[in-house]
N, C-alpha and C positions, 0 to 999 in steps of 0.2 A: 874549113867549114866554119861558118858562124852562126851563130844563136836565130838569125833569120831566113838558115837553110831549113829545107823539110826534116819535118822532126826527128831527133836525134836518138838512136836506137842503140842503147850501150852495148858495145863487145862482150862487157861480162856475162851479160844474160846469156852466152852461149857456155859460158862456163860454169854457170850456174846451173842448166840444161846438165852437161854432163857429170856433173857433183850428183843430181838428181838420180842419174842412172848409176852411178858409181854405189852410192848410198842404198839403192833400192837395192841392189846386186849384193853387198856388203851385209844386209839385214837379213839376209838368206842363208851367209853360210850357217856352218856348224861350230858348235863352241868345242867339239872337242879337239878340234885345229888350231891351234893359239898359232903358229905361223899365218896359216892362211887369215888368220883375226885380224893379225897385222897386219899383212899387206890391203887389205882391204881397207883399213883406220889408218896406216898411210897414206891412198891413193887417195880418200875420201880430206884428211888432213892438207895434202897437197893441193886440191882442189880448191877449198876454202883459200889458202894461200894466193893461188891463182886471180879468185877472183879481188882480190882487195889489189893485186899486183894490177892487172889488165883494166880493174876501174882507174886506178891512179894514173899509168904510163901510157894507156892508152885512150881512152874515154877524156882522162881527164886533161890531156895533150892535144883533143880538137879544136877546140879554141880556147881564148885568156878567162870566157867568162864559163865556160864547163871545167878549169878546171880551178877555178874558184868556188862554182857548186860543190865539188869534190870536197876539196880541201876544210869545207865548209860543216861538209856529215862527217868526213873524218874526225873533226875536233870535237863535234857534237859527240861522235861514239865511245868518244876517249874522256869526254866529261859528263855525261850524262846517265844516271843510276838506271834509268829505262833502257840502256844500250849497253849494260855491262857483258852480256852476252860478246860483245867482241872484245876487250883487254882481256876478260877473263875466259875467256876460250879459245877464241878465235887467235888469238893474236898470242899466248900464252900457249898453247899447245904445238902453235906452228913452229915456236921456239923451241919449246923441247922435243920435237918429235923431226921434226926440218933439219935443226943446227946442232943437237945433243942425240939425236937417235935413240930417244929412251918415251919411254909410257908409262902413267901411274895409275894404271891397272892390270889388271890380269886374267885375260879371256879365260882361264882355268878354275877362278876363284868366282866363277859365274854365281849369282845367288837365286834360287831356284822361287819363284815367286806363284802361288794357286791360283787359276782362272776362275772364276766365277759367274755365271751370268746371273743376270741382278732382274726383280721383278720393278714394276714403277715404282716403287716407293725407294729404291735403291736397294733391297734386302736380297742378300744372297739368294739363289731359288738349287743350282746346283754346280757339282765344280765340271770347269769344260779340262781339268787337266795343269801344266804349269809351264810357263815357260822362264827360259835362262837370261838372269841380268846381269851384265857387267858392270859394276859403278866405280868411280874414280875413287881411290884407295887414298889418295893423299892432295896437300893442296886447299887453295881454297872453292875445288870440286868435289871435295869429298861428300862423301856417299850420293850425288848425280848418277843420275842413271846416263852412260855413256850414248846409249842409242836412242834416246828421247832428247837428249841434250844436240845429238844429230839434227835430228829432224827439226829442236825449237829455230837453229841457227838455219836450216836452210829455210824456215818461213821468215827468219828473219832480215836474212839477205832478198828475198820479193820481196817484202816490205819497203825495205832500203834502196834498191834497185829503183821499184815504183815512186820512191818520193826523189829519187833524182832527177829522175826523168820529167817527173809531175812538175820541178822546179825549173828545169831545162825549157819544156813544154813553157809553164807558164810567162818565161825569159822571150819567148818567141810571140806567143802571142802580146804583149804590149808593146814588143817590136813593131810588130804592123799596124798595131792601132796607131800608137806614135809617128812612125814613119811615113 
């Protein structure tokens, strides 16, 4: 495939897809299951992994100039303070949780946080109850809320996704203007 086939639709985004439901399923259990917590923050861990795997080996293996796109966000994400979300998550947990088999939190040590709903001005009005936080215990995650730190990353992979595409995309259209 080259840069002036029809637009180029990365494989990740199907792995992105199922991270989506992995995480949605994961946000459901029970925290008084620390097993089941785990496997769910592995499968969700895994995922993540995936997708940085299947953009590189596979997306980025269609042709010489997608995987110079790649290779491109890649270094932007590993040097850029707006993208520290992947060395320091992404890439950082896949290590210890992948290659070391360990977590630096503890689904047990949940920290019990009050609901509130809030009138316009922001002010409390009444409690709707509480729900359980896990946050990273150690690290430079510590005290991250582990399931919002979820969610930041999976908006931030569309994000990513979108601008490679967008860059791909736009690699093609001046193809045809030029050509």
């Amino acid at each position: 495939m080259t840069t002036t086939d029809a637009k180029l639709t990365l494989r990740a985004w199907n792995v992105l897809m199922d991270f989506h439901v992995a995480l949605n399923d994961w946000a459901e259990r029970e925290y008084s299951d620390d097993r089941r917590w785990w496997i769910g923050y592995l499968s969700c861990v895994s995922l993540l992994r995936t997708i940085g795997y299947v953009l590189h080996n596979v997306d980025g293996r269609r042709s010489e100039f997608a995987g110079k796109v790649v290779r491109e966000h890649y270094a932007r994400w590993n040097r850029d303070e707006e993208h520290r979300i992947f060395p320091l998550f992404i890439e950082q947990q896949r290590n210890l949780v992948l290659k070391e088999y360990q977590f630096d939190a503890d689904p047990l040590q949940a920290v019990s946080v009050p609901l509130m709903s809030l009138d316009r001005e922001l002010q409390p009005l009444e409690s709707m109850g509480a729900v359980n936080m896990v946050l990273f215990a150690d690290g430079p995650l510590e005290g991250y809320h582990v399931d919002q730190l979820m969610w930041d990353v999976y908006e931030w992979w569309v994000k990513q996704l979108g601008s490679i595409e967008q860059d791909l995309s736009r690699a093609q259209g001046d193809s045809a203007v030029t050509g």
